[in-house]
N, C-alpha and C positions, 0 to 999 in steps of 0.2 A: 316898540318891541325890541328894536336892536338895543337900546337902552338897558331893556331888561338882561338881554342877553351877554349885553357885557358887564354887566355886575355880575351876574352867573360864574360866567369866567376870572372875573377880577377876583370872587371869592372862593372858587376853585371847583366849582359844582359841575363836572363837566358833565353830567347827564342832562341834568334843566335847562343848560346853555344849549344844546342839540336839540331839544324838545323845541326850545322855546324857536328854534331856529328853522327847525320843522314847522311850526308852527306860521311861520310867516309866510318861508318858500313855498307852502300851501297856496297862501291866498296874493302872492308875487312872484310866481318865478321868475321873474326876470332882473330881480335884487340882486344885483352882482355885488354889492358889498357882502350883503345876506348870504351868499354862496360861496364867497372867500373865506370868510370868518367860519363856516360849516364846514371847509377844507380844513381851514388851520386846526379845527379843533379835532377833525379825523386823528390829523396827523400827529398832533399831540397824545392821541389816544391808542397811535401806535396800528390804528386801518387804513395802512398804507394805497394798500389797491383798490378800497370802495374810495378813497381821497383822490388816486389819481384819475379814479375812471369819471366822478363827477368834475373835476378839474379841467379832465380833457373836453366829453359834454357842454360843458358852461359856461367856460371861463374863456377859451383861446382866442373868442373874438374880443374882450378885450383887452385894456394895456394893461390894466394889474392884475389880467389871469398871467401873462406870464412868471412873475413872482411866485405866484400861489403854485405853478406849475414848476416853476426849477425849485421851490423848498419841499414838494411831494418826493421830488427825483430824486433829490439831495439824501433826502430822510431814507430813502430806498438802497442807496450809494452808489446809483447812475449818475455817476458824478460828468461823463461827456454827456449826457441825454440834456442832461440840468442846463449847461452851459448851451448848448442851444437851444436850449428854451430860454432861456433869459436874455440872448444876444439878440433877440427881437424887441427889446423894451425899448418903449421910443426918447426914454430921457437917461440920457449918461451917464447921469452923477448915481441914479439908482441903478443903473443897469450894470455899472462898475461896484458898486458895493456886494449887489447881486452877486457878480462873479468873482469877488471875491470871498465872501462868504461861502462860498461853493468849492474854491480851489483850498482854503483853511481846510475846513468837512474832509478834503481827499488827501489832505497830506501834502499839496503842493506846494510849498513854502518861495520858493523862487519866485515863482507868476504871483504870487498871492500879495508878495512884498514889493511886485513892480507896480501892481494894480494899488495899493495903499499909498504907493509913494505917488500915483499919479492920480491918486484922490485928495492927498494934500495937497496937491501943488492946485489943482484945479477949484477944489470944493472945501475951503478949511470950513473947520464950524461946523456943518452937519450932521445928519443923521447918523450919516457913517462912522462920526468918531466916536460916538455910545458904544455903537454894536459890532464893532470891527474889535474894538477894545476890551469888550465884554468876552468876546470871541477867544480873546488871548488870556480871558482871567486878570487885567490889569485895575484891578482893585480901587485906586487912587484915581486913575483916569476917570473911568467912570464914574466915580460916586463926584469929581470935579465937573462933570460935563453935565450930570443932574443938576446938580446943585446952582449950574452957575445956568441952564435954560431951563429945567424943566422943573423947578422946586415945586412954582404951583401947579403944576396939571397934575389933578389927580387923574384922569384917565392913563397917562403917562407912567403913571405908579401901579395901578393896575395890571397896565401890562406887564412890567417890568417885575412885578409878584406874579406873574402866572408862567413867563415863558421859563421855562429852565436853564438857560442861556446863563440866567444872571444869577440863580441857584446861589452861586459863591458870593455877593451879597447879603443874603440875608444872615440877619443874628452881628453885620457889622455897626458898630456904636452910629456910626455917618448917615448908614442906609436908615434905621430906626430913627433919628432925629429928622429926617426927610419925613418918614412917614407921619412921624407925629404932625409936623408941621402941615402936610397937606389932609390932618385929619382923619389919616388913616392907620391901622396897625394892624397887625400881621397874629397877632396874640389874640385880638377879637375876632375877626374875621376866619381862626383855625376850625375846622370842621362845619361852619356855619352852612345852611343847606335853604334853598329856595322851595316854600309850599307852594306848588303853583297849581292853580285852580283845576276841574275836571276837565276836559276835553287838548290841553297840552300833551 
């Protein structure tokens, strides 16, 4: 079912994806991936305080409710709330992207380029240099940092077609020769909508 529901999301259907997602928390509450991904898609939906309140609810005990819990804050623009909620994460390398990605969101360009510099020195290679970069609009970087780890995951592409983040991708000649390669295009999957059975 989380399957389902991230093709939902990858093809943009944010109702079916909630459904679908409802649809499991039913019969698991305790799917803490299931109830991260239910956040993110609040938040993406712009139901800031029904996201934060099940985020606070479900998530706090464990390590990746923090995240899910400073990008609600973030999105809200408690940008100190956010940074203590993520100063709890128990691994560095995300906990420093975390907060960095939080002081960009505020405007704090100082802190924001002391924490990047001290995620290069620490952690080249990473996640961080996707979405830190992504974050800055650096065009080249990223469609290089795809290109050169993540050509074949299509889940990877999914994402990166639904978060807004990377919005300024698409339509470039790089990011569509990615797609096509991992089988996927942006032109088929426009409007596409999931029938899903009675009781969803």
């Amino acid at each position: 079912m989380r399957a389902a529901a991230a093709f939902a999301g990858f093809i943009g259907d944010h109702e079916s994806r909630i459904r679908i997602l409802q649809y499991v928390l039913q019969r698991d509450p305790s799917c803490i991936h299931c109830i991260a991904d239910y956040v993110g898609e609040l938040v993406l939906l712009g139901r800031l305080d029904e996201a934060e309140e099940l985020a606070r609810t479900r998530l706090e005990i464990a390590a990746g409710g923090y995240n899910v819990i400073g990008q609600v804050l973030t999105a809200k623009g408690e940008f100190e709330a956010a940074l203590e909620a993520v100063a709890k994460h128990p691994y560095e390398d995300e906990r420093l992207r975390l907060q960095a990605e939080i002081l960009f969101a505020a405007g704090e360009m100082a802190a924001y380029e002391q924490i990047k510099a001290e995620l290069n020195e620490k952690y080249p290679r990473r996640w961080w240099v996707l979405t830190l970069n992504a974050l800055e609009g650096n065009t080249e970087i990223v469609l290089d940092a795809l290109e050169d780890n993540y050509a074949d995951d299509t889940s990877m592409f999914g994402f990166v077609m639904r978060d807004p983040t990377y919005e300024f991708l698409h339509g470039h000649p790089r990011w569509e020769a990615l797609c096509e390669r991992a089988g996927l295009s942006e032109a088929q999957i426009a409007g596409t909508k999931l029938n899903l059975p009675e009781g969803f």
